[in-house]
Backbone atoms as SQL, in Angstrom:
CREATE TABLE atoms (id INTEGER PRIMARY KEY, chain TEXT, resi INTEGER, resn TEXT, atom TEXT, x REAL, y REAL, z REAL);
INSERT INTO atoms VALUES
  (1, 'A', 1, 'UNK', 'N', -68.045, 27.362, -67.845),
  (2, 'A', 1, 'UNK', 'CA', -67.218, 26.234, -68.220),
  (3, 'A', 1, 'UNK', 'C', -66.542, 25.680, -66.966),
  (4, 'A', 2, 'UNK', 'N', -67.414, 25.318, -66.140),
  (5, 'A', 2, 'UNK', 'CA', -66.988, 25.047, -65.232),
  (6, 'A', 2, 'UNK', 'C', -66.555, 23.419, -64.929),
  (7, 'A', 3, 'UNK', 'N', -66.143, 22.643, -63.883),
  (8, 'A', 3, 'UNK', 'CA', -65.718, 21.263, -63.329),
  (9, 'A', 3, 'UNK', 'C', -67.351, 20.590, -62.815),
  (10, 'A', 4, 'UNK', 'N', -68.307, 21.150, -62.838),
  (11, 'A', 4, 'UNK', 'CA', -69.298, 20.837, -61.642),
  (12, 'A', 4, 'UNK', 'C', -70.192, 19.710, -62.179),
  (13, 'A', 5, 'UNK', 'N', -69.433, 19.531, -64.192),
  (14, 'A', 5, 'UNK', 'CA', -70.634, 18.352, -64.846),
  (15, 'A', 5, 'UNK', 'C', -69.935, 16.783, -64.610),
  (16, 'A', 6, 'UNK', 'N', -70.763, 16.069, -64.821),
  (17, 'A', 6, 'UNK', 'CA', -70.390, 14.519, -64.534),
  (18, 'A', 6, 'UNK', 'C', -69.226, 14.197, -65.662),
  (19, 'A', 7, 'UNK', 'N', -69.773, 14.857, -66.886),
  (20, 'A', 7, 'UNK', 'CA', -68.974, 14.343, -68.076),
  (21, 'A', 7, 'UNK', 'C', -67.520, 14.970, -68.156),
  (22, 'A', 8, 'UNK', 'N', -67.285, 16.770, -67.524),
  (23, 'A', 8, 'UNK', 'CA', -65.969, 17.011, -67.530),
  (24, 'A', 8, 'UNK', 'C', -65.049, 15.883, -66.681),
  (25, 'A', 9, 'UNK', 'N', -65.512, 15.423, -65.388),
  (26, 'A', 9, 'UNK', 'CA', -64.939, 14.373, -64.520),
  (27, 'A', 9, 'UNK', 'C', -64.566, 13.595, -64.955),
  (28, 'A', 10, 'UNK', 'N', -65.243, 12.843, -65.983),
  (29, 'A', 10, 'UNK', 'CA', -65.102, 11.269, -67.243),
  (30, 'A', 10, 'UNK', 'C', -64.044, 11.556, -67.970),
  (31, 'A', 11, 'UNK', 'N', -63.996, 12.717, -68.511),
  (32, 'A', 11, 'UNK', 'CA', -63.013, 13.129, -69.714),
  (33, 'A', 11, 'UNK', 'C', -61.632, 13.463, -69.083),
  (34, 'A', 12, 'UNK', 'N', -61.868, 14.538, -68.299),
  (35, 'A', 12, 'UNK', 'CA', -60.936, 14.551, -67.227),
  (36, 'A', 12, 'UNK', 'C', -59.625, 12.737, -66.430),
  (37, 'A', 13, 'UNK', 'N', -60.433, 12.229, -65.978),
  (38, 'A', 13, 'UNK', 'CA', -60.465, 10.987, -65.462),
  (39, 'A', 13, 'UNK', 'C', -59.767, 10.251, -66.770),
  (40, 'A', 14, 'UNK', 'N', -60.298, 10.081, -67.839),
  (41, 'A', 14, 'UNK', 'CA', -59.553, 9.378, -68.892),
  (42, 'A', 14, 'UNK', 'C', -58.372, 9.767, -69.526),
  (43, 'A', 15, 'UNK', 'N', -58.101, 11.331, -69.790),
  (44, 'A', 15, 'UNK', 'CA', -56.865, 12.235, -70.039),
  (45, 'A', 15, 'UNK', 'C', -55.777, 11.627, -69.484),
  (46, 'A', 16, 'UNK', 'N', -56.113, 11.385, -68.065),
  (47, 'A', 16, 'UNK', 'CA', -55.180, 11.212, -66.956),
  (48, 'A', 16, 'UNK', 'C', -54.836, 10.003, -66.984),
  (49, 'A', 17, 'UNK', 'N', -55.225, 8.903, -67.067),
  (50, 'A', 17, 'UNK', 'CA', -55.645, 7.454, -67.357),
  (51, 'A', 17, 'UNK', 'C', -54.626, 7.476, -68.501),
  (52, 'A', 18, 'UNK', 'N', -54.946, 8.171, -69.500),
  (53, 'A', 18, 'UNK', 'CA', -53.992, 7.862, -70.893),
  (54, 'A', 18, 'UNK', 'C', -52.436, 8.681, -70.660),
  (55, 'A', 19, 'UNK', 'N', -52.438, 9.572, -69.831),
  (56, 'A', 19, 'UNK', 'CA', -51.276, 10.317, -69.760),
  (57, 'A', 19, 'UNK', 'C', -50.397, 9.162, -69.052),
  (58, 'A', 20, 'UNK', 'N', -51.258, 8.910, -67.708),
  (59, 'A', 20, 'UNK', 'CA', -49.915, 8.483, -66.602),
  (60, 'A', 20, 'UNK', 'C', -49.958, 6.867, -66.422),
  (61, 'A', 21, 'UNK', 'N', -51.167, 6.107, -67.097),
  (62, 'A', 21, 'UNK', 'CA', -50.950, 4.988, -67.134),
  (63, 'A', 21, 'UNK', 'C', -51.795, 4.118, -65.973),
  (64, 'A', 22, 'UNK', 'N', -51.951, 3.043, -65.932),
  (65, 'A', 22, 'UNK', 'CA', -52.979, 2.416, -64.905),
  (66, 'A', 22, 'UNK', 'C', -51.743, 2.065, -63.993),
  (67, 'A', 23, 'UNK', 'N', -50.783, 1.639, -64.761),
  (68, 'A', 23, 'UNK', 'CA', -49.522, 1.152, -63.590),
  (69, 'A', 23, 'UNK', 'C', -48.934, 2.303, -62.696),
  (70, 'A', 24, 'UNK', 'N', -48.514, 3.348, -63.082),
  (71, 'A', 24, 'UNK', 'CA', -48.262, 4.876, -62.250),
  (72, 'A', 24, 'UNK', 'C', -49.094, 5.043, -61.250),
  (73, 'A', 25, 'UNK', 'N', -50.324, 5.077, -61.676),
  (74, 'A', 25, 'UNK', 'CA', -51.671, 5.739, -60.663),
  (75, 'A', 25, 'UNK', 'C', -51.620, 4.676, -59.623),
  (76, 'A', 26, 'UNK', 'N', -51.346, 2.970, -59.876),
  (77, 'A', 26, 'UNK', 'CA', -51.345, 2.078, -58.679),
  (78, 'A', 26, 'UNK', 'C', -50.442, 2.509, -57.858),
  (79, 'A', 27, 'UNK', 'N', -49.223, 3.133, -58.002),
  (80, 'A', 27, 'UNK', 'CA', -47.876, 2.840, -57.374),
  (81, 'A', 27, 'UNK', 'C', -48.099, 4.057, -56.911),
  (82, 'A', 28, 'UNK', 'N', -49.164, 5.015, -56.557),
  (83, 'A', 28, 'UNK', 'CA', -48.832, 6.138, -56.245),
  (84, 'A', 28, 'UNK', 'C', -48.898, 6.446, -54.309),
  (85, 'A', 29, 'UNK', 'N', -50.129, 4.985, -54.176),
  (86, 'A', 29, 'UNK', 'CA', -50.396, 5.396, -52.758),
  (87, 'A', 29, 'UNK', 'C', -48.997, 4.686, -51.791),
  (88, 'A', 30, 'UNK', 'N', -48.752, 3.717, -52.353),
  (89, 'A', 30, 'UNK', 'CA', -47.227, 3.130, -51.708),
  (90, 'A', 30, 'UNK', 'C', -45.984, 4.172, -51.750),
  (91, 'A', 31, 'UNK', 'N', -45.745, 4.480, -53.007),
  (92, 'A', 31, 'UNK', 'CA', -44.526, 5.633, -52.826),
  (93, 'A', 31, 'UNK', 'C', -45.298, 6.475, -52.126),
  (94, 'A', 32, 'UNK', 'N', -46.345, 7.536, -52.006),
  (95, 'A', 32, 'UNK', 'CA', -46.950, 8.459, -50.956),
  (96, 'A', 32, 'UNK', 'C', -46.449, 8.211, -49.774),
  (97, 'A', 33, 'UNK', 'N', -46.559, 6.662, -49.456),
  (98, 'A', 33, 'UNK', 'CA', -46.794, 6.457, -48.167),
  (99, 'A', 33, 'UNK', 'C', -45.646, 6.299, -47.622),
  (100, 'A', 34, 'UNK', 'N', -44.145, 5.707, -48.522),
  (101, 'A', 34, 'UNK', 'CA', -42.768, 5.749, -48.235),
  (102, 'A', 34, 'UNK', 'C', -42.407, 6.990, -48.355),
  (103, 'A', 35, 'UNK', 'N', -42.565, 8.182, -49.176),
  (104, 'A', 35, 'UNK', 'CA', -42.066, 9.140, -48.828),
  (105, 'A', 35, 'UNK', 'C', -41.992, 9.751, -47.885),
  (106, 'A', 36, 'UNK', 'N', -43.918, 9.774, -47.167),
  (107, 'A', 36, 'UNK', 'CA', -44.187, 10.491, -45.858),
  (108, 'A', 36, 'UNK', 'C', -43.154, 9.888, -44.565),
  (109, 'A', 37, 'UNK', 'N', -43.080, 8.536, -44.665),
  (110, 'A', 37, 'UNK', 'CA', -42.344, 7.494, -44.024),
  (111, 'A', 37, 'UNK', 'C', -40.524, 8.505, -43.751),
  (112, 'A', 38, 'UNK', 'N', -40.003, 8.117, -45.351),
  (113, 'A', 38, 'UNK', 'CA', -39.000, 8.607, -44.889),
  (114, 'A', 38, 'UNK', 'C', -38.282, 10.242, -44.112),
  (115, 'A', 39, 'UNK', 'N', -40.100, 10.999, -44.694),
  (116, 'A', 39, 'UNK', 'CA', -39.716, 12.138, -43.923),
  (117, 'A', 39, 'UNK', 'C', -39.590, 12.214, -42.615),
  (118, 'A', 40, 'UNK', 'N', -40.674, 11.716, -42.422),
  (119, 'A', 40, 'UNK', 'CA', -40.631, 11.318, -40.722),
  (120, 'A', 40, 'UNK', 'C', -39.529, 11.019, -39.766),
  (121, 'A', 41, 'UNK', 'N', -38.815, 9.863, -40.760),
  (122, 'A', 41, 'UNK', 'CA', -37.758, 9.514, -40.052),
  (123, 'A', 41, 'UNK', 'C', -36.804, 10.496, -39.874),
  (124, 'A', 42, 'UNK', 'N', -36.403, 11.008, -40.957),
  (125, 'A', 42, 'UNK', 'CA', -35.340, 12.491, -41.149),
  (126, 'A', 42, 'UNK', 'C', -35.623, 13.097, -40.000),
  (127, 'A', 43, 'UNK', 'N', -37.119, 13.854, -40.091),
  (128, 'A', 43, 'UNK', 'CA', -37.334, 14.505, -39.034),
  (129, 'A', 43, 'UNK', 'C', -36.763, 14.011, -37.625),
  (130, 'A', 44, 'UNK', 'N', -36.914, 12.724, -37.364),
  (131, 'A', 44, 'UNK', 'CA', -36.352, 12.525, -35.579),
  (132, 'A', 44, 'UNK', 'C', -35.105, 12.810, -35.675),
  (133, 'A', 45, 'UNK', 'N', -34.305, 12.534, -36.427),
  (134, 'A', 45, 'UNK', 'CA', -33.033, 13.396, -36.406),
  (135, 'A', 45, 'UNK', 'C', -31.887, 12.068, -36.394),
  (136, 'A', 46, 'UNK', 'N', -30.615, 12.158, -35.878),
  (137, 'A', 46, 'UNK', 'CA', -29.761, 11.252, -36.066),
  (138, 'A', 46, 'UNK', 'C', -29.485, 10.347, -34.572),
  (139, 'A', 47, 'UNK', 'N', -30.499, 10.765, -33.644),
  (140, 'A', 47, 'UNK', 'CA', -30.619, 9.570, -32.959),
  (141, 'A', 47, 'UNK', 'C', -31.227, 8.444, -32.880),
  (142, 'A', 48, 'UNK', 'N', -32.331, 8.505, -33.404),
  (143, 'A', 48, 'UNK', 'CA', -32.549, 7.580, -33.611),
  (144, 'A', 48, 'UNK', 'C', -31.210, 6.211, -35.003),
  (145, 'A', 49, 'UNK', 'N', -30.681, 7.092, -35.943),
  (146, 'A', 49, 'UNK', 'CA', -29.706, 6.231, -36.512),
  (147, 'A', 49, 'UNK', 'C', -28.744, 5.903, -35.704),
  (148, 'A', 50, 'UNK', 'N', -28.208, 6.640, -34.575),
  (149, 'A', 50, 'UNK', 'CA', -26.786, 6.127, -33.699),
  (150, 'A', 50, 'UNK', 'C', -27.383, 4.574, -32.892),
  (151, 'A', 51, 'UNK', 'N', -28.662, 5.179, -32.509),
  (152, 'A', 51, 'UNK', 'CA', -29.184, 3.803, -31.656),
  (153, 'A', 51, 'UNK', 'C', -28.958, 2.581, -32.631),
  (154, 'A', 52, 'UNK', 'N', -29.694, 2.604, -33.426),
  (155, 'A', 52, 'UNK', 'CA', -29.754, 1.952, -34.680),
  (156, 'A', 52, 'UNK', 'C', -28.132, 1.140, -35.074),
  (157, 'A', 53, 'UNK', 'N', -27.380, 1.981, -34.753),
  (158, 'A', 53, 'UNK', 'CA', -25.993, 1.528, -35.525),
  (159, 'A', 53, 'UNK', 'C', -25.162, 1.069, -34.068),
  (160, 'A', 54, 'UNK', 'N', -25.269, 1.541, -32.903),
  (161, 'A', 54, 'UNK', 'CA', -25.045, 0.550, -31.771),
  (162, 'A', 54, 'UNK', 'C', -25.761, -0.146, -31.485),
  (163, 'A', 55, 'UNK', 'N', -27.171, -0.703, -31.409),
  (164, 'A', 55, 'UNK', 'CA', -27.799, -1.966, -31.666),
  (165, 'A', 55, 'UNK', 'C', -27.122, -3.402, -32.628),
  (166, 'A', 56, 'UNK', 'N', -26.862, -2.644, -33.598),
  (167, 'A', 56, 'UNK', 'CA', -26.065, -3.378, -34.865),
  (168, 'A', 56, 'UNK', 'C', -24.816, -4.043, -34.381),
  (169, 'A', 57, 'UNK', 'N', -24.206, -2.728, -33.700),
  (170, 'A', 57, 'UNK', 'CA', -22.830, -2.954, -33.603),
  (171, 'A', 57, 'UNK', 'C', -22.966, -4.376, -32.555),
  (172, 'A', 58, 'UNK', 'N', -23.483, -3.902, -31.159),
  (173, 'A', 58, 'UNK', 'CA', -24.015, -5.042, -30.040),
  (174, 'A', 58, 'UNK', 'C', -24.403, -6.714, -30.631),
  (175, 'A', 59, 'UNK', 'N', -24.880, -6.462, -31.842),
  (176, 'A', 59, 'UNK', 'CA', -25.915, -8.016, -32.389),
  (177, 'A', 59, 'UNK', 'C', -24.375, -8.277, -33.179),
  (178, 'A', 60, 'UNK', 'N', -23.286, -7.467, -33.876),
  (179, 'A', 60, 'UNK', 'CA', -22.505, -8.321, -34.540),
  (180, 'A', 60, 'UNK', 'C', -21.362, -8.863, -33.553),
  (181, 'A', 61, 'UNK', 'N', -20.879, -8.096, -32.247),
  (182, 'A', 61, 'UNK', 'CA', -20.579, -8.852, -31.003),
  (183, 'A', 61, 'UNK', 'C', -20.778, -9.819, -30.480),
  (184, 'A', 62, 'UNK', 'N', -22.024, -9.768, -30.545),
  (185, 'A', 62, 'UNK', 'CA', -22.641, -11.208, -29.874),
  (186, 'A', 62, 'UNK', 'C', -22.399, -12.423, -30.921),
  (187, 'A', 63, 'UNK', 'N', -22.764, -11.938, -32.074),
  (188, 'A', 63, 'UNK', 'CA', -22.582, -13.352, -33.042),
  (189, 'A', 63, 'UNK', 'C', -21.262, -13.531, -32.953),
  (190, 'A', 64, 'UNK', 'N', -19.996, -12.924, -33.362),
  (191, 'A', 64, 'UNK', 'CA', -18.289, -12.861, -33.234),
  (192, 'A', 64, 'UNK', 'C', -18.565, -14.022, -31.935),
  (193, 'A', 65, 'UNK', 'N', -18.905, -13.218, -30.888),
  (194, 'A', 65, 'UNK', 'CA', -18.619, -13.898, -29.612),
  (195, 'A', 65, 'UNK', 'C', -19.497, -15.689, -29.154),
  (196, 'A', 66, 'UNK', 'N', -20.010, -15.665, -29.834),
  (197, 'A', 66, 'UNK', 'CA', -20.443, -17.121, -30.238),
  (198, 'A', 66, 'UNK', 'C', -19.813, -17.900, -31.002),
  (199, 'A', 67, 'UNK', 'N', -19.477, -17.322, -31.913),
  (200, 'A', 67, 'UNK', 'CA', -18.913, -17.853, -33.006),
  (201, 'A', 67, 'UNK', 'C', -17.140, -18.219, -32.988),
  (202, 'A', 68, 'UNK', 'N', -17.143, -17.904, -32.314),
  (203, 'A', 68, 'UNK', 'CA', -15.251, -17.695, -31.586),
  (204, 'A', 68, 'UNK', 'C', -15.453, -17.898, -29.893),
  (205, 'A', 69, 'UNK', 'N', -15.568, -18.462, -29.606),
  (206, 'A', 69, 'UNK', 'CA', -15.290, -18.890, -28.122),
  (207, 'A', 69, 'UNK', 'C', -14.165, -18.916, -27.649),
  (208, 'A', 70, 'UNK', 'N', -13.597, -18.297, -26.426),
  (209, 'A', 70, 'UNK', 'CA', -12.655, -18.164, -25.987),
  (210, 'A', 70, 'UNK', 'C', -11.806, -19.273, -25.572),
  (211, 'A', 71, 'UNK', 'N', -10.243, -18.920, -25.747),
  (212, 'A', 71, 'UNK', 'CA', -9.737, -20.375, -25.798),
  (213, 'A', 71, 'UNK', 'C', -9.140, -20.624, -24.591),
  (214, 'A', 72, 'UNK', 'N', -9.355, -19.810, -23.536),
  (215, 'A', 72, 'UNK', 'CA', -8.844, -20.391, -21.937),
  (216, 'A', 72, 'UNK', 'C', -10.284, -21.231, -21.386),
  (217, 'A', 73, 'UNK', 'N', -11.301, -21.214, -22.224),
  (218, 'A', 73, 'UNK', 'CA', -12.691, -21.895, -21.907),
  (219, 'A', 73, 'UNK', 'C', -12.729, -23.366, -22.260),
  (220, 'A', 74, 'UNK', 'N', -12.118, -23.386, -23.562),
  (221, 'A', 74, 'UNK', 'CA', -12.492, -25.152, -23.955),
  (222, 'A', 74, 'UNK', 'C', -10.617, -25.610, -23.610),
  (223, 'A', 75, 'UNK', 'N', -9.918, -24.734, -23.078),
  (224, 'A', 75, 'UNK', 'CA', -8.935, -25.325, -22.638),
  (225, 'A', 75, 'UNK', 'C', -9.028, -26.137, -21.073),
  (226, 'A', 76, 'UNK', 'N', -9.938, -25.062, -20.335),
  (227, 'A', 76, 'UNK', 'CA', -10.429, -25.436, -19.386),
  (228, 'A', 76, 'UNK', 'C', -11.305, -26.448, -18.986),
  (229, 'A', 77, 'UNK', 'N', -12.006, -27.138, -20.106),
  (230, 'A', 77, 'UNK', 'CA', -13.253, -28.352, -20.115),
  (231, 'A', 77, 'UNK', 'C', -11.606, -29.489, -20.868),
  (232, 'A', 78, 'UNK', 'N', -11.414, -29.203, -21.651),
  (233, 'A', 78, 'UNK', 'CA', -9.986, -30.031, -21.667),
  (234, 'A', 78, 'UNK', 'C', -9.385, -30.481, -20.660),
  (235, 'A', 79, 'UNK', 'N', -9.133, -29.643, -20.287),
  (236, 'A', 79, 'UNK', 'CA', -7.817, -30.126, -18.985),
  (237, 'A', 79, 'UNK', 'C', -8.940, -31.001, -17.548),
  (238, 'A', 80, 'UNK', 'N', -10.356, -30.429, -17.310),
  (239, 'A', 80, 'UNK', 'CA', -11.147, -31.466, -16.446),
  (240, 'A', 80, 'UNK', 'C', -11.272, -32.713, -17.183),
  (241, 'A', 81, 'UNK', 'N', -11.379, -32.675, -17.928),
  (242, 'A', 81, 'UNK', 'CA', -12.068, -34.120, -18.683),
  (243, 'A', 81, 'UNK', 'C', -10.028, -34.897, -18.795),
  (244, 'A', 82, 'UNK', 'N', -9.436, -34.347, -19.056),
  (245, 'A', 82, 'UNK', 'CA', -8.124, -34.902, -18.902),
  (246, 'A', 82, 'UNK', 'C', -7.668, -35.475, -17.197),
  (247, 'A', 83, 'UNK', 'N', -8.503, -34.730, -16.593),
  (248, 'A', 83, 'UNK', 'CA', -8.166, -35.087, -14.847),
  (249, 'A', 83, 'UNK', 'C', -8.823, -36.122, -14.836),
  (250, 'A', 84, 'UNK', 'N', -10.178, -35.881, -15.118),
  (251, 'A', 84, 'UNK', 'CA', -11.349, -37.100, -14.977),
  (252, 'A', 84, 'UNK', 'C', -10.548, -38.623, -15.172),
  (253, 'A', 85, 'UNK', 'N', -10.066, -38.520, -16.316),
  (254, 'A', 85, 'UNK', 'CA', -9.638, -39.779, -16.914),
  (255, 'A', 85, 'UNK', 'C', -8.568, -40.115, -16.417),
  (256, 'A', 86, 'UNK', 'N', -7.721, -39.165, -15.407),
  (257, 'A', 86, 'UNK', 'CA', -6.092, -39.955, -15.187),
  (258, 'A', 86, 'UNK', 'C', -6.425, -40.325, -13.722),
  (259, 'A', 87, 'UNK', 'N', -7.766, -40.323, -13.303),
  (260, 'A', 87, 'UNK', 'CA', -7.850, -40.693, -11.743),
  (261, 'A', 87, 'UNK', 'C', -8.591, -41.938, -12.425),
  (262, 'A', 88, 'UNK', 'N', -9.186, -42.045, -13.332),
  (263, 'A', 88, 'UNK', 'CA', -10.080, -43.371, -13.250),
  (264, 'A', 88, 'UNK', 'C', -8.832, -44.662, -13.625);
């Protein structure tokens, strides 16, 4: 009674089909492939997350610092453009 006939495979194959569903069996190689994923990552350990979170930190600096321009800077294009005009 062994696995080695075509037809245990069929029957087999359909059991499984009716147990877990056509939608389960699709979703299986994507979650596989995120799980292996997130092990991986675990595995490198928590440097790679510090990089990760000072990268972050660096990109929300830069936007702040765009986004807020310093005010001895446009005081400074002020006060030329104020010279400009009291010599003309």
């Amino acid at each position: 009674m062994g696995f080695d006939s075509l037809w245990h495979w069929i029957v087999l194959l359909v059991i499984v089909l009716l147990v877990f569903g056509t939608k389960k069996i699709r979703n299986l190689g994507p979650d596989l492939g995120s799980a292996i994923r997130d092990f991986k990552k675990s595995l490198s350990g928590e440097d790679e997350a510090k990089q990760k979170a000072e990268e972050e930190a660096k990109r929300k600096e830069g936007e702040q610092l765009r986004a807020d321009p310093p005010a001895s800077a446009g005081h400074a294009e002020t006060q030329s453009q104020r010279d400009s005009s009291e010599t003309k």
